[in-house]
C-alpha positions as CSV (number, residue, x, y, z in Angstrom):
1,X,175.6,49.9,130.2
2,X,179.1,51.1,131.8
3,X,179.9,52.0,135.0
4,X,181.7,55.1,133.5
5,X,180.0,58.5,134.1
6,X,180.7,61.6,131.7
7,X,180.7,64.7,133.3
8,X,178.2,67.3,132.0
9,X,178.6,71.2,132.0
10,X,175.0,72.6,132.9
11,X,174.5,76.9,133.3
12,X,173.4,76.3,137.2
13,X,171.2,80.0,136.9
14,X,169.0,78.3,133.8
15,X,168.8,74.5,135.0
16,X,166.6,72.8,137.5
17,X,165.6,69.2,139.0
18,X,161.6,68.7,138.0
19,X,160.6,65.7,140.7
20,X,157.5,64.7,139.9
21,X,154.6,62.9,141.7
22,X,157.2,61.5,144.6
23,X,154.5,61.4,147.2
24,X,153.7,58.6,149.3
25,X,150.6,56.6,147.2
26,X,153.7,55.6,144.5
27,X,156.8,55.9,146.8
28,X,155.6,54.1,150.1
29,X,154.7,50.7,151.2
30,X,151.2,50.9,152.0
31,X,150.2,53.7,149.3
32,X,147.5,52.5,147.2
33,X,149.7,52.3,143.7
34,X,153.0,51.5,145.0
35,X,152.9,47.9,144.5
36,X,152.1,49.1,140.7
37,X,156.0,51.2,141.0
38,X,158.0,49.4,143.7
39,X,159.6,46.5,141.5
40,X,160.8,49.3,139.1
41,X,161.8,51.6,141.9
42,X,163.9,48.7,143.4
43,X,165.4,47.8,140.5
44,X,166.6,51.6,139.3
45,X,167.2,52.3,143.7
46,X,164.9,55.0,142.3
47,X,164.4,57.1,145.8
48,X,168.1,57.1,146.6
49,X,169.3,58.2,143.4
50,X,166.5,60.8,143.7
51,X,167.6,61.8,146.4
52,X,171.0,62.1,145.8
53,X,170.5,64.2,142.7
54,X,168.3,66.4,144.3
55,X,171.0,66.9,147.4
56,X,173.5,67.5,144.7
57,X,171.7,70.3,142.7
58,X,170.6,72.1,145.4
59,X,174.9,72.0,146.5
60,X,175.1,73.5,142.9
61,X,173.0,76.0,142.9
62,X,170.6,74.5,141.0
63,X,166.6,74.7,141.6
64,X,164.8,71.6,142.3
65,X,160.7,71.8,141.7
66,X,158.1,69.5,142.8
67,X,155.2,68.7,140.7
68,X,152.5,66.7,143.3
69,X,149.4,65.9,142.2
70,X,146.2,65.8,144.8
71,X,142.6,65.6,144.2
72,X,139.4,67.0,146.2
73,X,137.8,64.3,148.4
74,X,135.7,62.7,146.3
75,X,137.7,63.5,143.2
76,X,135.5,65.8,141.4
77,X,137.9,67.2,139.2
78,X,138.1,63.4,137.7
79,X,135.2,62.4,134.9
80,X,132.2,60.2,136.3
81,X,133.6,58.0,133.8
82,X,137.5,58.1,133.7
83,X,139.8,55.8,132.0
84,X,143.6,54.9,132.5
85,X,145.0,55.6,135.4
86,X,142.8,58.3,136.3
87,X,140.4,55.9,136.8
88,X,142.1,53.8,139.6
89,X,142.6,57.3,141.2
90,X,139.7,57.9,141.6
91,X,137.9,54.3,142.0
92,X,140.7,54.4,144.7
93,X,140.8,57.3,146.5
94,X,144.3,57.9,145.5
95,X,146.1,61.3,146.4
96,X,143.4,62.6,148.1
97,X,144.7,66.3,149.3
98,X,145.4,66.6,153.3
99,X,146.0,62.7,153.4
100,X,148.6,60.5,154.0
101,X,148.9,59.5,150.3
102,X,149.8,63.1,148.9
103,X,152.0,63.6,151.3
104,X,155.6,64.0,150.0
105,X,157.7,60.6,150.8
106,X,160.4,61.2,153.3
107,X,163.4,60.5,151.3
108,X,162.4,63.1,148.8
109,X,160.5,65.7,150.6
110,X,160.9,69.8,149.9
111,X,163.9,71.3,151.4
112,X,164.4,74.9,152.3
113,X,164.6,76.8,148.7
114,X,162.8,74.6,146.6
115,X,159.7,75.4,144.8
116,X,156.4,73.5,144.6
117,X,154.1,73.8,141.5
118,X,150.4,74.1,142.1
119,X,147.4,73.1,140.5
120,X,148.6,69.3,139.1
121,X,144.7,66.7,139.3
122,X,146.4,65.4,136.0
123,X,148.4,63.4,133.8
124,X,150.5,66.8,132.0
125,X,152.6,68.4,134.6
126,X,151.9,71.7,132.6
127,X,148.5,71.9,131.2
128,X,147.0,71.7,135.0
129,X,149.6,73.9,136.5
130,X,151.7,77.1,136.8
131,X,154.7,74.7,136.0
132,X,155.6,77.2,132.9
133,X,155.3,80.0,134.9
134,X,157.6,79.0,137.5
135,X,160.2,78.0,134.7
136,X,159.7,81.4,132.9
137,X,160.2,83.5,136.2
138,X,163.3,81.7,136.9
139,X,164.8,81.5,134.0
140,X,165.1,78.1,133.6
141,X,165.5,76.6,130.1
142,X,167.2,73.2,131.1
């Protein structure tokens, strides 16, 4: 992999930054799946690149969303007998709405002008969410 970058010519009015899930159950010591993440986000520097790509499209003009995801205490929107991941989520307690853990990590939290999708309590950012409505009302196609 070089060092090298190649710069990249992006229509600023029809591009945005999708961050997804970077609350504090992945992102944070003490979150109940970040030991599952950290090694990975170490070894990519994951939340300062982030967070320097997110400072850098919001100095081009360029939306950043946020897609969180957060369950109903209890997690009732999850099956009594989930699988996967979703099934650690719940057994867990995981991104439990109001909590700690859904919180939006510090290094990547919303700034003033970003937009926030609604409605994620699963794995597609989009079939849970007004994700494609926020795209379509802003234009964005990148």
């Amino acid at each position: 992999m070089s060092d090298e970058t190649t710069p990249i010519t992006l229509n600023t009015a029809t591009t945005a930054l999708l961050l997804i899930e970077y609350q504090n159950e992945f992102t944070t010591e003490g979150g109940k799946l970040h030991d599952a993440v950290k090694e990975v986000m170490t070894a990519t520097n994951m939340l300062e690149n982030s967070a320097s790509l997110a400072k850098s499209c919001r100095e081009a003009g360029i939306k950043v969303l946020h897609a969180p995801i957060s369950f109903d205490k209890g997690h009732p929107e999850i099956s009594s007998s989930p699988y996967g991941i979703l099934a650690g989520v719940k057994e867990g307690e995981a991104f439990t709405a109001g909590e700690w853990g859904s919180a939006f990590c510090d290094s990547v939290k919303p700034e003033d002008g970003d937009i926030i999708t609604k409605g994620k309590a699963g794995l597609c950012g989009f079939k849970s969410t007004n994700l494609d409505f926020v795209l379509r009302q802003n234009g964005i196609t990148n």
